[in-house]
N, C-alpha and C positions, 0 to 999 in steps of 0.2 A: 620790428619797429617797437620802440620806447618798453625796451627790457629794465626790468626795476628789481633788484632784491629788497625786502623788507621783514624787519623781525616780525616773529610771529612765539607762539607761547614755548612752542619745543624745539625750533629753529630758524634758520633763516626762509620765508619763500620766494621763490622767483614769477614774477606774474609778466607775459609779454605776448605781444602780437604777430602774427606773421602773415604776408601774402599769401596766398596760396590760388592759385591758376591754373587746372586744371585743362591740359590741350584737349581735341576732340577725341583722340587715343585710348587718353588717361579716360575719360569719364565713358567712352566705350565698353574699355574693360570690365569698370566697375560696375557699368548698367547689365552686364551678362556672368556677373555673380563672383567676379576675382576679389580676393583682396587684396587690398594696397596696403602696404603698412606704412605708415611714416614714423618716422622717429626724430627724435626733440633731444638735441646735446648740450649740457654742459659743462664749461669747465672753468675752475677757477684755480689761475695761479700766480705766485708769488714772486717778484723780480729780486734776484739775486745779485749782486757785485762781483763775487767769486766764482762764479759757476753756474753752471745753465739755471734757467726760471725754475724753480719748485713748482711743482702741480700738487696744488695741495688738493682735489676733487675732481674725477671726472665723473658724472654722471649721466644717463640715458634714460629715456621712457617711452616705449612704444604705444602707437595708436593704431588699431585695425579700421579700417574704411571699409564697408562692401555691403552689398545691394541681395536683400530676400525678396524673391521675385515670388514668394506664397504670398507673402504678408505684401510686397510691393512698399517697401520701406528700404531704408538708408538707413544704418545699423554703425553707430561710432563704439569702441571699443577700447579699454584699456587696463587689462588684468580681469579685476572680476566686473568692473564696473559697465555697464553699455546704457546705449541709450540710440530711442529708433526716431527719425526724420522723414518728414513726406519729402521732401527733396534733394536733391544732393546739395542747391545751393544753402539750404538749412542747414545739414550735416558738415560743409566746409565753413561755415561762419564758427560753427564753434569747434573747430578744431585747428581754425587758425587764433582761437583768444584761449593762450595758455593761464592759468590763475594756479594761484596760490600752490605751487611744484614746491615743496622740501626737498630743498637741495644742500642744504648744510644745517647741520647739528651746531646749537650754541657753540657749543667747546673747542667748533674747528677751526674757529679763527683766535686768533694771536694780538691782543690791544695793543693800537699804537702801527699797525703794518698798514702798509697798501696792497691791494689785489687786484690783478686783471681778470673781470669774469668773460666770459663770452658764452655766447647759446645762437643755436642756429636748428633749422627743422630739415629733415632732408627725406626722400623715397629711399625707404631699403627694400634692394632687389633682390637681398639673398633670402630673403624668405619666403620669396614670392615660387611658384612653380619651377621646375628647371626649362621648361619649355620657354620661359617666358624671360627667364635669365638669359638664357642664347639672343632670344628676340633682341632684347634690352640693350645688348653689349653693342649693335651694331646700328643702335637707330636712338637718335637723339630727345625724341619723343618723350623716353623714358627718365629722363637723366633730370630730375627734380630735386636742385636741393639750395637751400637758401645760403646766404654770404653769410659766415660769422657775424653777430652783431656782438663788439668790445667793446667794455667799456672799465674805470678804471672804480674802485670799490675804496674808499678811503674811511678812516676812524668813524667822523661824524655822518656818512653816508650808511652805517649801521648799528648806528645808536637805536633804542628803542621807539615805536609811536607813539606821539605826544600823547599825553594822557596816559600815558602804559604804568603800571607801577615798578619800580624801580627794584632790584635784587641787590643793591650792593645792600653789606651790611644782615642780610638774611641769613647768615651760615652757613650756607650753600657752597 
């Protein structure tokens, strides 16, 4: 829900929201110490007249979900960064409120074009146990992943924030 890019000092960020609804399975697992990982896609590409759409960026980010039953915490995760929750519905409110994601470098886009971006969050099962991968293929339970949300990115849709200081003319 309401995916927004906006400049920021070293590129563009992506900030957006997702449902996320955890069945009584999902949150099973996680209460007996599994991780879920979800992952965050996007992409942004460029429509063509001549020949299939240009993808000028696809990009991904993963998040670790899972449960220390020493500590009895909810434990969100993503690279080196984590962060612990007394509850799981704590720990899914913010990992369904994506902010401020660099997903594009000033340089990658081209003035004067239009872009289709999209981002969507989904369950990736391949990283999860093999046991669990077998489970997953055959039971619907599993199968977590949100609709593309597109939308279309034009000239003045990535101009800088009001107030921002201006770079043309700098040298640069």
């Amino acid at each position: 829900r309401n995916p927004q890019i906006a400049a920021g000092e070293e590129g563009y960020l992506l900030s957006a929201d997702f449902n996320i609804n955890l069945n009584a399975r999902l949150e099973e697992v996680v209460a007996k110490g599994v991780t879920l990982y979800f992952v965050v896609d996007f992409e942004l590409t460029r429509s063509r007249w001549y020949w299939l759409d240009e993808q000028v960026i696809s990009r991904s980010q993963t998040f670790q979900l899972s449960y220390h039953a020493l500590t009895r915490q909810y434990r969100l995760s993503s690279g080196a960064l984590h962060q612990s929750f007394a509850t799981l519905d704590e720990a899914l409110r913010i990992l369904a409120r994506l902010r401020n994601w660099q997903v594009l470098d000033k340089a990658s886009l081209a003035s004067g074009q239009t872009y289709l971006a999209a981002v969507r969050m989904r369950l990736d099962l391949t990283q999860m146990p093999k046991t669990f991968q077998v489970n997953a293929l055959a039971n619907r339970d599993w199968n977590l992943t949100s609709e593309w949300a597109r939308w279309n990115l034009g000239p003045g849709d990535l101009a800088p924030p009001a107030g921002a200081p201006s770079t043309a003319g700098d040298g640069k």
